[in-house]
N, C-alpha and C positions, 0 to 999 in steps of 0.2 A: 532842100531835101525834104521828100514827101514824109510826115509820119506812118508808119506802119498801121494799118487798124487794130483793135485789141479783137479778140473771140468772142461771141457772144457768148454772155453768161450762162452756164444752165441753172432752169429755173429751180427751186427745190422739189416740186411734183416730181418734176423731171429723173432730178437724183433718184429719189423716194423708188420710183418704177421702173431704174436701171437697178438697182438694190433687190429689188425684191423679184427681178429676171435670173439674175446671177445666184441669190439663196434659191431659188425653185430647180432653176439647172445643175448646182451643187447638189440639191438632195436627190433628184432626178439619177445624176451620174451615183451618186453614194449608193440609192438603193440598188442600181444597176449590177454595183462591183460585186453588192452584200450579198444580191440573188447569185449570181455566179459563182463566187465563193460556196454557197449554201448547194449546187447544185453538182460542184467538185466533192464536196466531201461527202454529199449521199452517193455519187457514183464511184466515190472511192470507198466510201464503207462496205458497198453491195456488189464488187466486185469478187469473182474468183482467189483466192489466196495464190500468188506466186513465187510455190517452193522453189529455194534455191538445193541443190544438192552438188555436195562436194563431197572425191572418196576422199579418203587418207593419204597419208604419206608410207605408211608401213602397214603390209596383212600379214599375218600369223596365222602358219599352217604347220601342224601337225599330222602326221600317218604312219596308221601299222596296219591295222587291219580293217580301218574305215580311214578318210579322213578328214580331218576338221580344220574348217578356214575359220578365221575371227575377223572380221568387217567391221569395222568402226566408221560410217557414215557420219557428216553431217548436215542435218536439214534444217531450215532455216526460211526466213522470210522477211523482207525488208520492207515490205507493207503495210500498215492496219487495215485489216480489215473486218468487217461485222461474221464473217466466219472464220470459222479455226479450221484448217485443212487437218483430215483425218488420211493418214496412211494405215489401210487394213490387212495389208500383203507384202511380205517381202520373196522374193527370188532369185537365186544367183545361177545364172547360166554360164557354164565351159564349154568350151570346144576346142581339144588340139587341132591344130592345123595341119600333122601328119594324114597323112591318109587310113581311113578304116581305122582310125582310132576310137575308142568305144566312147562316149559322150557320159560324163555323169552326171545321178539326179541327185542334185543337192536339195536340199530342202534347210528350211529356217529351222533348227531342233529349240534356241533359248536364246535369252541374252543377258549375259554378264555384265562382270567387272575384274577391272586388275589392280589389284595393291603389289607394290614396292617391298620388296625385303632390303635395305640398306645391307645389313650386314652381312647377306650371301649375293646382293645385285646381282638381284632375278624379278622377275615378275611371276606372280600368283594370279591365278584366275579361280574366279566364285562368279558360282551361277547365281544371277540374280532374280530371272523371272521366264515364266513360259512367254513365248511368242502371243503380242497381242497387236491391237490397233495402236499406231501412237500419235499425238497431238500436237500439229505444229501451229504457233501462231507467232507474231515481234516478239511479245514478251516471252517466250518459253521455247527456242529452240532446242533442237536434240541435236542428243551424240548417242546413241545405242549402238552398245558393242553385242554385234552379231553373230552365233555361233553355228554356221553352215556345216552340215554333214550330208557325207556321199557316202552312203554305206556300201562295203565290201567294192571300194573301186580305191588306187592308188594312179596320184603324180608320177608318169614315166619323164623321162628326159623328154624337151622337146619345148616347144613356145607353146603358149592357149589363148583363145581369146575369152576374155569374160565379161558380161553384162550382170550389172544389178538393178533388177527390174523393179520399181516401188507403183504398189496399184495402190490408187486413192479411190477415197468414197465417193458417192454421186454420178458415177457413172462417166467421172471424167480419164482421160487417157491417162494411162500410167506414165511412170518419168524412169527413164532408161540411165543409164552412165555405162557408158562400155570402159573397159582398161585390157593390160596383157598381159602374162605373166610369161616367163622363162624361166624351165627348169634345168636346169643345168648338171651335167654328172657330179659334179662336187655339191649341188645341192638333194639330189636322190641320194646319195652315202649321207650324208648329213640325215635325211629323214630317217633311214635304218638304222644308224645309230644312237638316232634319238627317242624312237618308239613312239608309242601308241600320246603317250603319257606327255612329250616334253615338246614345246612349238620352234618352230624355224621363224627368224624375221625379213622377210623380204618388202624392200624400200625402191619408189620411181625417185627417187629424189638424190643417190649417189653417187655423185661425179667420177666417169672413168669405170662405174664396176658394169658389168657384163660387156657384150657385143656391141659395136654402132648402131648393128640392127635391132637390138632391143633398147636401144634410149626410150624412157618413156615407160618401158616396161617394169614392172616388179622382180626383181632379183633377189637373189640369197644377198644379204646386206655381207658384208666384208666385215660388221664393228658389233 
């Protein structure tokens, strides 16, 4: 039986200048990844900021002789970016779906806050500031509680559709969120009874209250 040959040895050169193929192609591929990493994160620093916007679970609205929605948005962002998105504008548009129904003009009047009274569980509202620009960026989302008034226009029974319009600076497109509200006759008695003075709470989030057709919608809450 023949012996097997052995491999030719390699020489040490040899080794030497496969060695120093392999470090030049290692650092080669290194800088490669570093540049691309480096050219992600400036295009992700100098990108547009992209607000997220979520409404609430519950608006609170009051009427007598005006009436006042309370909007509690929040806006947010899951990106760093080298800019902070400035929202300079808010607006909240209705429209019953009845026919010839008169359309009101709400306008942004301030934005509050509400503390807790434990011992009569209720909620209190204070005004906390005139309407201004506010500042979104990761570290610093908001929640600004909104207080929209329609002067001399009231909630008839009937469904609405509502949009809250948010215009940002720089000339970029505003960010929309449509929702719908349902008012209901036990929710207009509910507002006369409770005046100018005292808010209703209406919730998309409770199982079983209003119509099938308004799932989705904002209703007089039940609780």
């Amino acid at each position: 039986m023949s012996a097997v040959p052995e491999p030719p040895q390699e020489s040490a050169p040899a080794r030497r200048r496969r060695h120093e193929t392999v470090h030049a192609w290692a650092g080669t591929v290194a800088g490669l990844v570093a540049l691309a990493l480096s050219a992600y994160n400036f295009l992700a620093l100098h990108r547009e900021p992209e607000v997220d916007v979520r409404l609430p679970h519950i608006v609170r609205i009051a009427q007598g002789k005006d009436v006042w929605l309370y909007l509690q948005p929040t806006l947010s962002t899951r990106f760093k970016a080298e800019q902070a998105e400035v929202i300079t504008q808010a607006e909240l548009r209705m429209r019953a779906t009845a026919r010839r129904a008169k359309a009101p003009a709400f306008f942004w009047d301030e934005t509050g806050a509400f503390s807790y009274d434990a011992a009569r569980q209720e909620l209190t509202y204070q005004r906390a500031a005139d309407p201004g620009p506010l500042l979104i960026d990761q570290d610093t989302p908001n929640q600004p509680l909104m207080l929209f008034n329609a002067v001399g226009w009231n909630f008839r029974p009937g469904r609405y559709e509502g949009t809250l319009r948010l215009h940002r600076s720089g000339g970029r497109a505003p960010l929309d969120r449509d929702f719908c509200l349902l008012v209901s006759p036990e929710a207009a008695t509910a507002f006369r009874e409770a005046g100018q003075f005292t808010f209703r709470d209406f919730r998309d989030d409770v199982p079983g209250a209003g119509p099938r057709s308004a799932r989705g919608c904002y209703t007089l809450s039940p609780v």
